[in-house]
C-alpha positions in Angstrom: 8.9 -1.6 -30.9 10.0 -2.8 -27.6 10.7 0.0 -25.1 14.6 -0.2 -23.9 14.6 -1.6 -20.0 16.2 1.1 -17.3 17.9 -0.6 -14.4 18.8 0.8 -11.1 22.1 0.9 -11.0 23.4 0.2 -7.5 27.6 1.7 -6.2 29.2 -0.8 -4.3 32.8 0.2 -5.3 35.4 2.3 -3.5 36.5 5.7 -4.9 40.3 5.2 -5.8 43.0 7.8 -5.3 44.4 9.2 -1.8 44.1 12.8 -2.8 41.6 14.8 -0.3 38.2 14.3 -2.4 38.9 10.6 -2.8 39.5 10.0 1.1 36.5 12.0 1.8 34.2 9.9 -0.9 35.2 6.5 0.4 34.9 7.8 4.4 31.3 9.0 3.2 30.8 5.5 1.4 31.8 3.5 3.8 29.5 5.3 6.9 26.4 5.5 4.4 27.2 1.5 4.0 27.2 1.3 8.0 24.2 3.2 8.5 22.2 1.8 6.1 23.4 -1.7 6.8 24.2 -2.8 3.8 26.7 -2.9 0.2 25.5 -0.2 -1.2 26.4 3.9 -0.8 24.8 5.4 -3.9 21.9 4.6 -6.2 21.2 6.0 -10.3 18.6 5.4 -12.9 20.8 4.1 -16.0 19.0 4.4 -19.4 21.0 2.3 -22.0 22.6 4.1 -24.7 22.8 2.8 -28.2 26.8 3.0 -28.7 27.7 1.3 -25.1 27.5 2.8 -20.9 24.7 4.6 -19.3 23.0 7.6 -19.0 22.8 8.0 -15.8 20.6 10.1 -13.4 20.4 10.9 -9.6 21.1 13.5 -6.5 24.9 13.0 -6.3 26.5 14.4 -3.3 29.9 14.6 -5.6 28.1 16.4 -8.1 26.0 19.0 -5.8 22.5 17.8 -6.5 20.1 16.1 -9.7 22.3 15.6 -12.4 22.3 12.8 -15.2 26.0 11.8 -17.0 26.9 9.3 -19.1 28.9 6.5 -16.9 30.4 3.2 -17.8 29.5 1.3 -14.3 32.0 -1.7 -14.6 30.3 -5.0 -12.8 33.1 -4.6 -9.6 31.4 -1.3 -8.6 28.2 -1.4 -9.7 25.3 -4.0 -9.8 22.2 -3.2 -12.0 18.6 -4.5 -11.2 16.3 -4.3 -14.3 13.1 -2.3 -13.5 10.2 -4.1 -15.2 7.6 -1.3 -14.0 9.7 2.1 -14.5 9.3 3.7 -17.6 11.3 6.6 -20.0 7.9 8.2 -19.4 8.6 7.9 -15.6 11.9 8.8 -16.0 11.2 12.3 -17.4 8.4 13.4 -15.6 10.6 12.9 -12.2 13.5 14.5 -14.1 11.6 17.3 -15.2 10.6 18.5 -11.4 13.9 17.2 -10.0 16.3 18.6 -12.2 19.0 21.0 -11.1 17.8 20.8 -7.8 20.6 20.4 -4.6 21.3 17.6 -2.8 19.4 17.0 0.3 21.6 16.2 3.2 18.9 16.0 5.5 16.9 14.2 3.9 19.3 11.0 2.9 20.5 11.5 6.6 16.5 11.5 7.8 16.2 7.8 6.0 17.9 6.6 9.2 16.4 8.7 11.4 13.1 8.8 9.4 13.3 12.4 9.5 10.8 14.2 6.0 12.5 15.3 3.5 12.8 19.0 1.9 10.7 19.1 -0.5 13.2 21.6 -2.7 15.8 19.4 -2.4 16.8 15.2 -3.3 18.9 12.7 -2.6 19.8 9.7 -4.6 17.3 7.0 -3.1 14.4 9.5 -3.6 14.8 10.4 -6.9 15.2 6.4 -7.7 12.4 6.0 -6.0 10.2 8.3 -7.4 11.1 6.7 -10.6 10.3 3.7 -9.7 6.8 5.0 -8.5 7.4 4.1 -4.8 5.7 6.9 -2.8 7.5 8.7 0.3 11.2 7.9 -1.5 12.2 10.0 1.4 12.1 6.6 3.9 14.8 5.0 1.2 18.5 4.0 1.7 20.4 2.8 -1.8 19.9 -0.8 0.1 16.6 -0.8 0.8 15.8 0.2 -2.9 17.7 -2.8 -4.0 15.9 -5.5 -1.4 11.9 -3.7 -3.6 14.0 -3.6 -7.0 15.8 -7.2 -6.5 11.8 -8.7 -5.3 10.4 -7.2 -8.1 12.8 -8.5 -10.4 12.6 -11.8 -9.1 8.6 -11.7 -9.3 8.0 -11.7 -5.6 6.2 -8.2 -5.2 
């Protein structure tokens, strides 16, 4: 039985709407884009599900912290890398220490400024990263996660 490939799923869309929370999201996308220099503003593990979308887990700043939910991620928002070396094993054993916890504004802020990360808290990049079994996830954007993921993919790491 062949294990079912996770992917790092990768937001390069723009929140629609023009109520309050919507102009805040794509204000706060587009400055994590400029920072980080790069497409990209948000990062998830998506596992497959059987009867169509994603389950999908990360530190979402619109959700308050680790979460997973089940998301659709249409092709004009998201793009998906498949990881070749992330497991469901890997998967859970960051879930289980991560879950619940807040969102660390520090920390994805600190990825610029290479500032360390709380340890009680995560951000999206981290948690991908730990996933992905990159060590001191703290030091990753969303973009930079997708250059490793995108090599990888490609056979080039």
């Amino acid at each position: 039985m062949t294990q079912k490939k996770l992917y790092l799923a990768l937001y390069k869309g723009n929140r629609e709407g023009w109520g309050i929370a919507s102009i805040k999201a794509r204000i706060g996308d587009w400055i994590t884009r400029k920072i980080t220099r790069g497409i990209y503003s948000h990062c998830e593990i998506a596992d497959p599900c059987a009867n169509g979308g994603y389950l999908c887990y990360s530190s979402s700043i619109r959700d308050g912290g680790v979460r997973v939910k089940k998301m659709d991620l249409p092709s004009e928002k998201w793009d998906l890398i498949p990881l070749h070396d992330a497991t469901r094993a890997d998967l859970d054993r960051v879930w289980q220490r991560a879950q619940g916890k807040r969102y660390d504004w520090a920390g994805a802020i600190g990825t610029v400024l290479k500032i360390r990360q709380r340890p009680d808290k995560w951000f999206c990049s981290e948690f991908c990263a730990a996933v992905m079994g990159i060590p001191d996830g703290w030091r990753f954007s969303p973009n930079d996660l997708a250059a490793v993921a995108s090599a990888k993919s490609a056979g080039k790491m």
